[in-house]
MARPAMI-672557 format. One line per field, with one value per residue: z, y, x of N, C-alpha, C in turn. Coordinates in steps of 0.1 Angstrom, whole numbers, plus 2048, in hexadecimal, padded with zeros to 3 digits. Layout:
BEGIN
n_z	c(Z; ...) .
n_y	c(Y; ...) .
n_x	c(X; ...) .
ca_z	c(Z; ...) .
ca_y	c(Y; ...) .
ca_x	c(X; ...) .
c_z	c(Z; ...) .
c_y	c(Y; ...) .
c_x	c(X; ...) .
//
This chain:
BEGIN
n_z	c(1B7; 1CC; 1C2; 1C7; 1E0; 1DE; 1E9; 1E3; 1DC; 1CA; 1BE; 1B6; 1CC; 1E1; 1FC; 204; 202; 1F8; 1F0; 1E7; 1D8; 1D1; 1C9; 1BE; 1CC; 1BA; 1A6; 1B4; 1BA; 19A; 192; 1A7; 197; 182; 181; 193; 178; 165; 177; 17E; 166; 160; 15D; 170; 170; 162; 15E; 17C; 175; 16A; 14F; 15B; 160; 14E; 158; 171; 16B; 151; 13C; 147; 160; 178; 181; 19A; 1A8; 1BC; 1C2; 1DB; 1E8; 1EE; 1E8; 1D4; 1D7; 1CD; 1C3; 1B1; 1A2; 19B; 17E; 18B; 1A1; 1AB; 19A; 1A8; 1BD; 1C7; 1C3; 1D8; 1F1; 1F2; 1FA; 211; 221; 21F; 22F; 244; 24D; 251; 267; 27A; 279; 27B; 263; 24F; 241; 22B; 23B; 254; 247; 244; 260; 271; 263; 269; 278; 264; 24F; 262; 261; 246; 248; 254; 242; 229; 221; 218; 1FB; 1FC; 202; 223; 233; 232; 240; 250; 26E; 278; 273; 280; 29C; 2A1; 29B; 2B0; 2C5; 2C1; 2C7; 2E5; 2ED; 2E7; 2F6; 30F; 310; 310; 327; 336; 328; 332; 34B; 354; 352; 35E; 379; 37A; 37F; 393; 3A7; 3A1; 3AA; 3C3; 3D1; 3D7; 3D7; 3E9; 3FF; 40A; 414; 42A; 43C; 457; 466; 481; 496; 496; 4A3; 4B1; 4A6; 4AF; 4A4; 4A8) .
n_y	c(A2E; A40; A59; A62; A61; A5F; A63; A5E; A66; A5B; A6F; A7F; A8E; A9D; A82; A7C; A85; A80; A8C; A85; A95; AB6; AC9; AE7; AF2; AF8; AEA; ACE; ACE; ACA; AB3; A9D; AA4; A9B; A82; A75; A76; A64; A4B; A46; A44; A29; A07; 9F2; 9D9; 9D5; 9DA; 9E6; 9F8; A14; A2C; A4C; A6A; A86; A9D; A91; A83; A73; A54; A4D; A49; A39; A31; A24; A10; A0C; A07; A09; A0A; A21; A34; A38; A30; A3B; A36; A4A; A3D; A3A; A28; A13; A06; 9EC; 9DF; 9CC; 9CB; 9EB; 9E2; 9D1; 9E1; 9F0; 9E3; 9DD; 9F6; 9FC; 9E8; 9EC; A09; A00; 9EA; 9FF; A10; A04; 9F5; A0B; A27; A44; A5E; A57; A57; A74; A82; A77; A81; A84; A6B; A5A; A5F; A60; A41; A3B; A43; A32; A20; A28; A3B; A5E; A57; A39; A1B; A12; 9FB; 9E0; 9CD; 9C2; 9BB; 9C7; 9E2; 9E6; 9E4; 9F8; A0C; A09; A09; A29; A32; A2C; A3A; A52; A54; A57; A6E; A7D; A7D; A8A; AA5; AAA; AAC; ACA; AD2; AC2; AC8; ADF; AD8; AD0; AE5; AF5; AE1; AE4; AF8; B13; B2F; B2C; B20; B37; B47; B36; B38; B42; B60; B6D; B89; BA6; BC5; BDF; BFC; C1F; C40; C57) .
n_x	c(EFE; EE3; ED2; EBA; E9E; E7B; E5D; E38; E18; DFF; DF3; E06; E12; E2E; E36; E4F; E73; E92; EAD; ECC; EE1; EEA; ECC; EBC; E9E; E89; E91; E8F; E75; E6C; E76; E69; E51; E54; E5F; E46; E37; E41; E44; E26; E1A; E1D; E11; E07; E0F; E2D; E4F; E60; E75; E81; E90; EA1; E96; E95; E9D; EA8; EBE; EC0; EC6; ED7; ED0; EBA; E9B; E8C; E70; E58; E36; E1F; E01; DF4; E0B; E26; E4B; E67; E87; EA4; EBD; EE0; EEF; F03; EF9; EE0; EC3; EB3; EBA; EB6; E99; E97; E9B; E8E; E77; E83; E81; E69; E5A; E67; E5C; E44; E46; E4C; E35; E26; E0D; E13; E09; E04; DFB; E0B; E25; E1F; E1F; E35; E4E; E66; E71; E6B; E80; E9A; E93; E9D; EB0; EBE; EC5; ECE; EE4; EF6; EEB; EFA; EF4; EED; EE3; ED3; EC5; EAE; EA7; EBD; EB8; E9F; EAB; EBA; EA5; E97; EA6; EA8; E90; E8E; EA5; E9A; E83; E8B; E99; E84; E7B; E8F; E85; E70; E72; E72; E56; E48; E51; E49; E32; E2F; E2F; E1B; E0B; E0F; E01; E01; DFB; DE5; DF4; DFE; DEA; DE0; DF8; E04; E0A; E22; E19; E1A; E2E; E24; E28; E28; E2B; E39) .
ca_z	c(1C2; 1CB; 1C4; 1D3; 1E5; 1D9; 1EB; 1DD; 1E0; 1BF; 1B8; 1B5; 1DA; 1E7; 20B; 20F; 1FA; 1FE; 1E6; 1EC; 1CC; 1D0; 1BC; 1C1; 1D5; 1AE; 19F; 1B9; 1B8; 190; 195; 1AB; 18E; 171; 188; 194; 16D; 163; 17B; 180; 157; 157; 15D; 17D; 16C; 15E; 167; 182; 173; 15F; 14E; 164; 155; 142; 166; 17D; 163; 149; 13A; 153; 16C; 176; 18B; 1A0; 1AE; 1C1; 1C3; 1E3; 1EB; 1E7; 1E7; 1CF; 1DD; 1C3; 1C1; 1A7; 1A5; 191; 176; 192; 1A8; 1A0; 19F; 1AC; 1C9; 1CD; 1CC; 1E8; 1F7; 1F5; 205; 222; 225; 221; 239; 252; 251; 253; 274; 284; 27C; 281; 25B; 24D; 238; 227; 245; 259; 23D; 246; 26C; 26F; 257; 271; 27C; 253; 24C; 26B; 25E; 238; 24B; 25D; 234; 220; 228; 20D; 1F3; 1FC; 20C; 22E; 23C; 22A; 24B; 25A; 279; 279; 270; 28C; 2A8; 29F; 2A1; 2C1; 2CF; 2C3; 2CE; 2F5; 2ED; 2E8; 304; 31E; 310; 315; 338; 33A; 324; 338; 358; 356; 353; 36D; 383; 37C; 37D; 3A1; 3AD; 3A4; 3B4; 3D5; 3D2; 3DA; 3DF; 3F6; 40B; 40F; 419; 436; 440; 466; 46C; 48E; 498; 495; 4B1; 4AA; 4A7; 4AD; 49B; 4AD) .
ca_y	c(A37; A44; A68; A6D; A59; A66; A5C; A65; A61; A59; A7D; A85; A96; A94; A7C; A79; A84; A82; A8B; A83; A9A; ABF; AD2; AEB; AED; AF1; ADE; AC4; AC7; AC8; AA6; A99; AA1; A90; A72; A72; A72; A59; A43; A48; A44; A1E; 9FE; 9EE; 9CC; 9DB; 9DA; 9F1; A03; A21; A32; A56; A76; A90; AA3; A8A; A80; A70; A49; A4C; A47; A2D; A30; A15; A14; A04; A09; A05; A0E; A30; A35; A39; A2F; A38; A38; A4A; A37; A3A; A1C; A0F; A03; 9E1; 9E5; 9C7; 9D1; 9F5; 9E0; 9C9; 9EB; 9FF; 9DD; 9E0; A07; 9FF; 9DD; 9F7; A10; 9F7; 9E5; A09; A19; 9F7; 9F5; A17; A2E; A52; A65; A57; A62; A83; A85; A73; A80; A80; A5F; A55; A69; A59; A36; A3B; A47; A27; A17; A2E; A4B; A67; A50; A2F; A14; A10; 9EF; 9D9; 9C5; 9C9; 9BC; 9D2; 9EF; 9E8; 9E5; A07; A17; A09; A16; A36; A33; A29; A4C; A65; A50; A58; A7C; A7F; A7D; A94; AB0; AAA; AAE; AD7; AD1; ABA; AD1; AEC; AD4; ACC; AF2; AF5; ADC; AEC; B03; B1F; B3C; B27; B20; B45; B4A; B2F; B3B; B4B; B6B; B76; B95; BB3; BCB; BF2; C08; C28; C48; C68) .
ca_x	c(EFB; ED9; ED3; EAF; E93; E6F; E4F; E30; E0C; DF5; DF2; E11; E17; E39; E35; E5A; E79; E9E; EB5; EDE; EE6; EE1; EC4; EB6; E92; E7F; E96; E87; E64; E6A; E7C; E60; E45; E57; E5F; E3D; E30; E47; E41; E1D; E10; E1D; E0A; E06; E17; E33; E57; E5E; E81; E82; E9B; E9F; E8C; E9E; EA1; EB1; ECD; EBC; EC4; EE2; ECC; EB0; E8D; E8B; E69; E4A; E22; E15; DF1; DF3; E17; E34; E58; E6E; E96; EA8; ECC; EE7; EF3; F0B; EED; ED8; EB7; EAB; EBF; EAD; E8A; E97; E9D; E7E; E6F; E87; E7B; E57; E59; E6F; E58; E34; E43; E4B; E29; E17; E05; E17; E01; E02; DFA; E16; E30; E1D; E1E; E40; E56; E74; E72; E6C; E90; E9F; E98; EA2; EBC; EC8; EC6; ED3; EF0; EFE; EEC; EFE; EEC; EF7; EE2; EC5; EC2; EA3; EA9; EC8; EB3; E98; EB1; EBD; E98; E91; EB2; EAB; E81; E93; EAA; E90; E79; E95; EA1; E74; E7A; E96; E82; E64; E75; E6D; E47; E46; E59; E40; E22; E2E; E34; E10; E01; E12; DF7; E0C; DF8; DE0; DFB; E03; DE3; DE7; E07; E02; E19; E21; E11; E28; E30; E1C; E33; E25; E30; E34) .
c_z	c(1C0; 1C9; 1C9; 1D4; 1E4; 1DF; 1E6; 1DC; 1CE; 1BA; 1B9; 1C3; 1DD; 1F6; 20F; 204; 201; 1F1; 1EA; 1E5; 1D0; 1C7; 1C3; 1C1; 1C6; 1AA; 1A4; 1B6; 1A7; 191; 19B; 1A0; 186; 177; 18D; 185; 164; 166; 17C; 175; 157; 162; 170; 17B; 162; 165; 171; 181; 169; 15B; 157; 160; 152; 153; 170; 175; 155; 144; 142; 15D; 16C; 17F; 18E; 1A9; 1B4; 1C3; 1CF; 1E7; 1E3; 1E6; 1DD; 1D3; 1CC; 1C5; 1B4; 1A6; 197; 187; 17F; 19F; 1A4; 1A9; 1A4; 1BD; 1CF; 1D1; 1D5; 1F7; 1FB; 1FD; 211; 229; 228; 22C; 242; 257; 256; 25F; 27C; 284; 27E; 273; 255; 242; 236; 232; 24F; 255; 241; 252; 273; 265; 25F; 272; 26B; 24E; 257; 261; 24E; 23D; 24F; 249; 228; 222; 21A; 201; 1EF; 204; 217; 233; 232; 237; 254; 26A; 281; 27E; 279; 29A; 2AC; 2A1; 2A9; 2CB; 2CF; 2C9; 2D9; 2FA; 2EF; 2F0; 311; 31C; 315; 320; 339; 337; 32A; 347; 35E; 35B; 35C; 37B; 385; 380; 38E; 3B0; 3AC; 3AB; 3C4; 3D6; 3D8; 3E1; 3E9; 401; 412; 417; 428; 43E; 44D; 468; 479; 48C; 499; 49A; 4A4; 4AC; 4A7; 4AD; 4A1; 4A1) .
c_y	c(A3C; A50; A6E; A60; A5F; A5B; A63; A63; A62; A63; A80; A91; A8F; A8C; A7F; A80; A8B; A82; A8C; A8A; AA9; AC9; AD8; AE8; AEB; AEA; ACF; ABF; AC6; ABA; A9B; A97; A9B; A83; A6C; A6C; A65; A4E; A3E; A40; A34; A14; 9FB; 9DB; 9CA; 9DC; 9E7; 9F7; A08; A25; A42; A5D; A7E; A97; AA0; A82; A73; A5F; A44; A47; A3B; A34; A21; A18; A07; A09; A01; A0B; A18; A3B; A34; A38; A31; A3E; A3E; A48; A37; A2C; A10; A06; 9F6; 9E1; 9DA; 9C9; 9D9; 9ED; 9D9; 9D6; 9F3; 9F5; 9DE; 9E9; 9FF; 9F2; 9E4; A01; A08; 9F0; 9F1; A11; A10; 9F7; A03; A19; A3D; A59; A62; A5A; A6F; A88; A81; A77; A7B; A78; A5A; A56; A5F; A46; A34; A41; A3E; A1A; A1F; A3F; A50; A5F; A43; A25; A0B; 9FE; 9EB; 9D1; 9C7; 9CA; 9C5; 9E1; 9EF; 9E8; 9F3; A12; A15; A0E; A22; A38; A37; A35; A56; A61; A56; A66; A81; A84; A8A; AA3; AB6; AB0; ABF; AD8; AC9; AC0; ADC; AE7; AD4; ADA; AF8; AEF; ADF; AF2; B0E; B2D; B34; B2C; B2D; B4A; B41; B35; B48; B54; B6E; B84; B9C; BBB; BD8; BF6; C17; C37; C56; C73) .
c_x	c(EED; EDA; EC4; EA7; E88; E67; E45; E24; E07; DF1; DFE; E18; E1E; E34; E43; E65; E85; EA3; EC7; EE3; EDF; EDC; EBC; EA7; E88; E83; E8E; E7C; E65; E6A; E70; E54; E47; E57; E4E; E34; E33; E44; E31; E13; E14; E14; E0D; E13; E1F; E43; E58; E6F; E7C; E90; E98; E96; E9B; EA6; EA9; EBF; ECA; EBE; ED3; EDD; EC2; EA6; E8D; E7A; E5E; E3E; E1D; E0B; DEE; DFF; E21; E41; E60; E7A; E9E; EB7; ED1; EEA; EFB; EFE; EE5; ECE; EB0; EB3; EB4; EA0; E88; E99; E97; E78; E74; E81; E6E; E58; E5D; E64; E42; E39; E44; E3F; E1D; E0A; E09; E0E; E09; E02; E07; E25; E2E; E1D; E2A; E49; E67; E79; E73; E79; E99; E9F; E9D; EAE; EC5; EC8; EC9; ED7; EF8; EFE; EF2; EF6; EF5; EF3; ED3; EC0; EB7; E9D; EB2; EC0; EAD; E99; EB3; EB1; E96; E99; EB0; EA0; E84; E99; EA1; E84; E81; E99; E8E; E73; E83; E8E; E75; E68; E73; E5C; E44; E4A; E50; E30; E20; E2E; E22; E04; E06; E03; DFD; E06; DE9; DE7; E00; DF7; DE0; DEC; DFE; E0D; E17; E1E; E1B; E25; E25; E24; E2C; E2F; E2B; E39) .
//
């Protein structure tokens, strides 16, 4: 079972992190800095499993991870899990999330987080892995893309309503507007 998904940039700043196990919010970022040092201090040509840290459950557990650019992907999975699995798994993520942001970087971890959550969401549910399939997975983002393109319209449909009440010109037209002339009534 997975118990968290850690992204992380070359300083050690979280980008992304899911955890399926609950700990509290220090407990987290503690979690986040040992994993980050752990992973961080070893070689570049070096296997890429670890045993856990002391904090996320120790030789019980594994780091499953990858190095890209300026990025950290790292899984922390229980004994039950095989790791050459996880790293066919972090490539799914990282290939999922490089055709939906067209060349994914740092910054779109940071301006997308939603959408980032959403698709780690169509590949791994309550720490189980739901789909590796990446055509699977990319059907599924464009259905939901096509969703929140069409609910777009519906949310927009106010501002468009208002945009068009303005271009009436409204108080123009009041000014226009011819009244018949009204009787005098004079006032004994």
């Amino acid at each position: 079972m997975i118990k968290a998904i850690l992204v992380f940039n070359n300083h050690g700043k979280p980008r992304m992190s899911k955890f399926y196990q609950f700990y509290p919010e220090d407990l987290q970022q503690q979690i986040i800095r040992e994993t980050f040092h752990l992973v961080s201090k070893r070689d570049d040509n070096v296997c890429n499993f670890l045993e856990g840290g002391t904090l996320i459950g120790g030789s019980d557990y594994k780091l499953i991870y990858r190095h890209y650019a300026t990025l950290y992907f790292v899984f922390c999975v229980d004994s039950s899990e095989s790791e050459l699995g996880i790293l066919d798994l972090i490539q799914v993520f990282v290939e999922t999330l490089d055709k939906c942001f067209e060349n994914v970087c740092e910054l779109d971890l940071i301006f997308h987080v939603d959408k980032v959550h959403y698709i780690l969401g169509e590949l791994v549910m309550g720490g189980m892995v739901l789909e590796t399939n990446m055509t699977e997975i990319m059907t599924r983002i464009e259905e939901q893309n096509k969703l929140e393109k069409s609910e777009a319209g519906i949310s927009a449909a106010p501002a468009r309503a208002v945009s068009a009440v303005k271009d009436m010109n409204i108080p123009q037209k009041f000014k226009d507007m011819k009244l018949p002339d009204l009787p005098n009534f004079k006032l004994s």
